[in-house]
C-alpha positions in Angstrom: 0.0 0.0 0.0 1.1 3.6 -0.8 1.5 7.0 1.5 -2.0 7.5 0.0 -3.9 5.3 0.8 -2.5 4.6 4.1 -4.2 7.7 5.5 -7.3 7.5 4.5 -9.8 10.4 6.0 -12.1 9.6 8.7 -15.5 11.5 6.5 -14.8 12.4 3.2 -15.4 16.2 1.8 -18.7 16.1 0.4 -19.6 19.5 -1.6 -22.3 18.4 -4.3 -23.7 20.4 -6.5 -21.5 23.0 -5.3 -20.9 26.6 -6.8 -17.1 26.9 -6.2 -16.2 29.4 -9.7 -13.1 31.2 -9.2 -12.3 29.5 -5.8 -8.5 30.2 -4.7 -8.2 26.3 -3.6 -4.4 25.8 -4.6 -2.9 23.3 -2.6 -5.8 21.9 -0.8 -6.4 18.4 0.3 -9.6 17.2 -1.2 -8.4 13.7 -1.5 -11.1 10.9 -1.3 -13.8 14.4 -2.1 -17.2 14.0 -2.9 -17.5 17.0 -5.4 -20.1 15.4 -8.1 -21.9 18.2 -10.6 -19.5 20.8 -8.6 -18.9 24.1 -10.6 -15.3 24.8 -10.8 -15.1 26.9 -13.8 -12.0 29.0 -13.0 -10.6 27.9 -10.0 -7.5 27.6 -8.9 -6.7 23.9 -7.7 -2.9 23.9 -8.7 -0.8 21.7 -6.3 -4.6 20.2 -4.4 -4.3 16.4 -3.6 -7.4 15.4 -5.5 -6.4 11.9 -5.1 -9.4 9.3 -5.4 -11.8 12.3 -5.5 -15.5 11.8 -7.0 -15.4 14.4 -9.4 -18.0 13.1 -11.5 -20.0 15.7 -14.0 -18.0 18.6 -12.6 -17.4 21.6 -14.7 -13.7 22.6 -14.3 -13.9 25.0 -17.5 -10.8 27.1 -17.9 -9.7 25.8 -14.2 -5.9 25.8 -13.4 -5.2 22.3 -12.8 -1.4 22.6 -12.7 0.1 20.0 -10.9 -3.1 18.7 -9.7 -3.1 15.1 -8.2 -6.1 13.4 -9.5 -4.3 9.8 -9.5 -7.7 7.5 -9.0 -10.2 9.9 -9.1 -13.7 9.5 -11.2 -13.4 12.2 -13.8 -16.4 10.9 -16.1 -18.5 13.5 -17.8 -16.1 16.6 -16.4 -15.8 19.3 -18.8 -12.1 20.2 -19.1 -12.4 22.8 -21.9 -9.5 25.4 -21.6 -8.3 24.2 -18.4 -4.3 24.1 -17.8 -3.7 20.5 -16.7 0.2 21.4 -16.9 1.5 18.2 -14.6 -1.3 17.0 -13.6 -1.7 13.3 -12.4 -4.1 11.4 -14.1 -2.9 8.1 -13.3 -5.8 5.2 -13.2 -8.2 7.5 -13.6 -11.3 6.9 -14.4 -12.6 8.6 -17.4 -15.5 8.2 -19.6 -17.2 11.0 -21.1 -14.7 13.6 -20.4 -15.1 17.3 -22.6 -11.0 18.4 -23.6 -9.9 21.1 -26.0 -6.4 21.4 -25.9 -4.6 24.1 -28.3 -0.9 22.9 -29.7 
């Protein structure tokens, strides 16, 4: 077992349906979050510990994502679009149905 998932939390974070737009949340621990349908469009999450979050339908629309931990979260249905996922980690995630533009 890893560092992760050693420490699990005793009640997850549980924000659905949420209105979170511009949010300065860089840095935060939201692992093992419950942000279904949660409206992220611009936020700030660079550096947050999303790790094994339920992110499922969120709108993360032009949301800095840099360096974002998302290892084994549920990102099905989240709309990307224009977001900076810069070193993000996106490792076993789970992803069906996900919205991404990306400009090269």
């Amino acid at each position: 077992m890893g560092a992760l998932e050693e420490r699990k939390p005793r009640s997850p974070t549980r924000l659905y349906k949420a209105d979170l737009r511009e949010m300065d949340l860089r840095g935060y621990d939201l692992s093992y979050a419950e942000l279904n349908w949660v409206n992220l469009r611009e936020a700030d999450l660079s550096n947050a510990n999303l790790y094994r979050a339920q992110l499922q339908w969120a709108y993360l629309r032009l949301a800095n994502l840099t360096r974002v931990n998302l290892q084994r979260s549920n990102i099905s249905g989240v709309n990307f679009r224009g977001a900076n996922l810069q070193g993000a980690n996106l490792t076993e995630a789970v992803a069906m149905s996900v919205v991404l533009r990306i400009w090269i």
